[in-house]
C-alpha positions in Angstrom: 147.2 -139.1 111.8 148.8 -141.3 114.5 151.7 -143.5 113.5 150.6 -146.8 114.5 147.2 -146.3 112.4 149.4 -145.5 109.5 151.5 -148.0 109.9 148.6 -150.6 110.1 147.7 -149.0 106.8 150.0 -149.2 104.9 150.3 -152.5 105.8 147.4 -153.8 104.5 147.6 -151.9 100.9 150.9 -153.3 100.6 149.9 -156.5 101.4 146.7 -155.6 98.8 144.3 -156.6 101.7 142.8 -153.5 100.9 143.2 -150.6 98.7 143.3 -147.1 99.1 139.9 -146.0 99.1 139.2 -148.4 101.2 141.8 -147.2 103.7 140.0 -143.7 103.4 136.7 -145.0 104.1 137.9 -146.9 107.3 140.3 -143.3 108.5 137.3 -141.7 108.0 135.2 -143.6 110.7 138.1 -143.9 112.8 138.5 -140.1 113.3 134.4 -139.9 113.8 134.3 -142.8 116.1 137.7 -144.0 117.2 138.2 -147.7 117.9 141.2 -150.2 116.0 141.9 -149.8 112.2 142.0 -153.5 111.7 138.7 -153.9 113.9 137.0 -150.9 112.1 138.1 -153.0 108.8 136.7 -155.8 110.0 133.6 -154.8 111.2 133.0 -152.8 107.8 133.1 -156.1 106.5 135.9 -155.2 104.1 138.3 -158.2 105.2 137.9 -161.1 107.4 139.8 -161.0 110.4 142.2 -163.3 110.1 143.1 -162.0 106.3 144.0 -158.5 108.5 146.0 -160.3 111.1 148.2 -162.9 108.9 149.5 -159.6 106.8 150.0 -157.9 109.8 152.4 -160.8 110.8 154.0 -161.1 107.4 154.4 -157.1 107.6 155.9 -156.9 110.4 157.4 -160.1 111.0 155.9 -160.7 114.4 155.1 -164.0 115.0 151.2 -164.6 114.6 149.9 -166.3 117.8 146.4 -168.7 118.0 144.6 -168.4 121.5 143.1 -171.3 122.5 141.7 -172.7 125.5 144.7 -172.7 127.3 146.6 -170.2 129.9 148.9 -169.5 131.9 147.9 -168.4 135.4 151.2 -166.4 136.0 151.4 -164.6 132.5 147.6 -163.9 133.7 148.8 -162.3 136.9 151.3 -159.8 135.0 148.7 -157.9 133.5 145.3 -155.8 134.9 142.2 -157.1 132.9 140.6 -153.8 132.7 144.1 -152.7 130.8 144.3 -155.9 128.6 140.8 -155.2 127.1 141.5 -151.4 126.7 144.9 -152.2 124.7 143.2 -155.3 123.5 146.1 -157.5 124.7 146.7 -160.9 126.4 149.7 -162.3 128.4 149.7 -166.1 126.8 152.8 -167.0 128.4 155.6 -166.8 130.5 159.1 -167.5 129.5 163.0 -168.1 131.6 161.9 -168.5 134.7 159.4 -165.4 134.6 161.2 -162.7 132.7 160.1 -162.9 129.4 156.5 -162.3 128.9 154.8 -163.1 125.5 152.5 -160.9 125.0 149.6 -161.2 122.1 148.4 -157.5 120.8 146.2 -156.5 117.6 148.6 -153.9 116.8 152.3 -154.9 117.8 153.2 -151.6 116.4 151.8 -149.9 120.1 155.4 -149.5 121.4 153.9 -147.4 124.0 151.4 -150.1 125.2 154.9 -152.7 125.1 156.6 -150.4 127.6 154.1 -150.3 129.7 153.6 -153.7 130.1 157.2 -154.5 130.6 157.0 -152.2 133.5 154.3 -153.0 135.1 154.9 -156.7 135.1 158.6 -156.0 135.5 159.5 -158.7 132.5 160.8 -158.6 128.9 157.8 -158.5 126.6 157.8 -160.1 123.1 154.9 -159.0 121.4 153.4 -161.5 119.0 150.1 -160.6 116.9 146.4 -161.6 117.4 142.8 -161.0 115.9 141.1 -157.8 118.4 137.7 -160.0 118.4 140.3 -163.4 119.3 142.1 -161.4 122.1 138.7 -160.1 123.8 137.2 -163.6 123.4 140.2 -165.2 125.3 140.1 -162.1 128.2 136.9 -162.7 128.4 137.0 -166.8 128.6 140.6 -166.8 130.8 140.0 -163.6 133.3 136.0 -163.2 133.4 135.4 -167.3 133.2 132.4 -166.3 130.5 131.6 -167.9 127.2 132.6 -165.9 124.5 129.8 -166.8 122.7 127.3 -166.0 125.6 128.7 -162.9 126.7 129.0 -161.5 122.9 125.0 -161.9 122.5 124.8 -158.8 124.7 127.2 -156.9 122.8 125.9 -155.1 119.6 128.9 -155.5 117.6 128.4 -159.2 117.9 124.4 -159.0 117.2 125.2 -157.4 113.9 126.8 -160.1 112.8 125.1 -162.8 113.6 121.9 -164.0 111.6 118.1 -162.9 112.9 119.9 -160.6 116.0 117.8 -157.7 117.2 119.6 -154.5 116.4 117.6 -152.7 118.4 118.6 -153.8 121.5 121.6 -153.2 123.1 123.2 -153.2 127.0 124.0 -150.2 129.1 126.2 -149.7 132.3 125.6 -146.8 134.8 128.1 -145.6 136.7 127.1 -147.6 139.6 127.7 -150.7 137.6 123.8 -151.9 137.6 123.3 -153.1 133.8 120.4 -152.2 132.0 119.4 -153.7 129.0 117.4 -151.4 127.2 115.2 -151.2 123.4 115.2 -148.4 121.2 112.0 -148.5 120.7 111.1 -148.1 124.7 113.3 -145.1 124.9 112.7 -143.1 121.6 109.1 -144.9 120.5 109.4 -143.1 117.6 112.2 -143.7 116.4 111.2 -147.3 115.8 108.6 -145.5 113.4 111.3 -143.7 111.6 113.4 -146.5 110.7 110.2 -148.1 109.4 109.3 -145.0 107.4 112.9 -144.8 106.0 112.0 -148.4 104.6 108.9 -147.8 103.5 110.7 -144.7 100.9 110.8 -140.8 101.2 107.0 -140.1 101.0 106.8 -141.3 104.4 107.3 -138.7 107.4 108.3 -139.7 110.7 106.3 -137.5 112.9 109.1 -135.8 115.6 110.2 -137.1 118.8 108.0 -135.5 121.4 109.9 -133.3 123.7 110.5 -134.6 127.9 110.2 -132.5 130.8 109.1 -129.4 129.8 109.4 -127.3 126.3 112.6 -127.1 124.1 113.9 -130.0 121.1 114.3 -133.6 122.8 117.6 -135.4 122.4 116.8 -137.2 118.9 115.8 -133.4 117.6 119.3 -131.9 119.0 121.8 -134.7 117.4 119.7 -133.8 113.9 120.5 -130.6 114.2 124.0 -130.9 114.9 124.4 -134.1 112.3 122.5 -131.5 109.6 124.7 -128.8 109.7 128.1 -131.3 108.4 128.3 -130.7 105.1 126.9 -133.2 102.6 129.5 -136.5 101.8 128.1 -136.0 98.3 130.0 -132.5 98.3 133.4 -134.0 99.7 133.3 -137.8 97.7 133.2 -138.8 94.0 130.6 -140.9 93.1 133.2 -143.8 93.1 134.1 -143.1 96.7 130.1 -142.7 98.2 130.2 -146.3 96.6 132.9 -147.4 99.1 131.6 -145.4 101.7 128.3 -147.7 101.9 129.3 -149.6 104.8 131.1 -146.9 106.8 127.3 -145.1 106.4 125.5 -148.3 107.7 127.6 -148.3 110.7 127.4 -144.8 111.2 123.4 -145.2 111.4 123.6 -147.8 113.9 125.8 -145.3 116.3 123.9 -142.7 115.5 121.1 -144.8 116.8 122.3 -145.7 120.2 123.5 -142.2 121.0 119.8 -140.5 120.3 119.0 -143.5 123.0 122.0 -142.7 125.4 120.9 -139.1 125.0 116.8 -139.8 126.0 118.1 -142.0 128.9 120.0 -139.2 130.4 117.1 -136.9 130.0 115.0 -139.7 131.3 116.6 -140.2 134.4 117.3 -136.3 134.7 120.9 -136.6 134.6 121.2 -133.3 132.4 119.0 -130.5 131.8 117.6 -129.8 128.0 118.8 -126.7 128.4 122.2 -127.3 129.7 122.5 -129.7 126.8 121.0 -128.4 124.1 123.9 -125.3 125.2 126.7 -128.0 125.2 125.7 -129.6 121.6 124.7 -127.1 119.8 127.8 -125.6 116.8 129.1 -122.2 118.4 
């Protein structure tokens, strides 16, 4: 494990924000998905982000820092969006004349992400702690000049979380930079069927995903295959834990989701070959 996870960790069982087996559960989806500890917490619904942040602040003793609706054009200027959202930082201000820049970060314990912020904008950085969903609200509202609250309806993160959203839509960017906003059910039809027959209980069968451009498994058929040969979480977890491990699952449907329609899209616009994928995907 990486330090700066751990130490986020420990953290927030000290602080008894969490527990331990809670801590598990969100490792867990971290080193299957990657992403932010304190976002994955969040969005497992565990802890509300600002719970996370203010014991980050009292852990560490970094100052906890509110972004509003104000900036600072110069602070602005000392830092690359495309590497503020990455990091999911945000210069709020400058300080003595320009050499101190104060710099809010979802995990002040990045030193690496400190230095290289102090050399890029050539300043003395003082990190100060922020929410992840606060920082990318005020990149987006301060560098892209887009409502938060707009720009997060396309984002399916946000659509989770907010009452009546469709969760099966959700926004792709090819590499050209054209966005398509795509259905799941118009890229795999059937696997709008499945979710319904999942509902419905197991006497219902989904019928299989019909196979594109030729013979050979489609994508939906190739990710079960590699997802069934994992061994069972009943045969790692207790009881107790597959309790905990509810909303880590729930989230891992919804991924598992979008990359069966990632995978048909590429087969769609014949950007791999079945066969040179089903080659790459497939357990040696």
């Amino acid at each position: 494990m990486a330090a700066p996870r751990n130490r986020i960790g420990e953290i927030l069982v000290k602080a008894r924000v969490i527990d331990e087996m809670q801590l598990r559960s969100a490792l867990a989806q971290h080193d299957q998905w990657g992403g932010r500890l304190s976002r994955i917490i969040t969005d497992m619904g565990l802890v509300a982000e600002d719970t996370i942040t203010q014991a980050i602040s009292q852990g560490l003793g970094v100052q906890r820092v509110q972004l509003g609706t104000a900036k600072d054009p110069g602070a602005l200027a000392k830092v690359d969006v495309g590497f503020a959202e990455q990091k999911s930082i945000f210069p709020v201000s400058l300080r003595d004349n320009g050499k101190t820049l104060v710099l809010a970060m979802a995990d002040p314990t990045d030193l690496q992400t400190i230095d290289q912020v102090a050399a890029r904008s050539r300043t003395r950085v003082i990190p100060m702690v922020a929410g992840d969903r606060e920082i990318q609200n005020a990149i987006l509202r301060h560098y892209r000049n887009q409502d938060p609250a707009v720009s997060h309806s396309a984002h399916p993160a946000s659509r989770r979380e907010s009452a009546g959203g469709d969760e099966d839509e959700f926004k792709i960017v090819d590499i050209s930079g054209k966005t398509v906003m795509k259905a799941l059910s118009d890229i795999a039809p059937n696997m709008a069927k499945e979710n319904a027959a999942r509902q419905a209980g197991p006497a219902t069968t989904p019928a299989p995903v019909p196979s594109r451009g030729g013979g050979g498994a489609s994508a939906a058929d190739l990710l079960d295959e590699i997802l069934s040969s994992a061994p069972s979480p009943a045969e790692v977890f207790s009881p107790e834990e597959m309790q905990r491990l509810q909303a880590v699952q729930v989230n891992q449907e919804k991924s598992s989701k979008i990359l069966r329609a990632l995978l048909e899209l590429l087969l769609e616009k014949r950007t791999i070959q079945q066969r040179e994928l089903a080659a790459r995907m497939r357990p040696s």
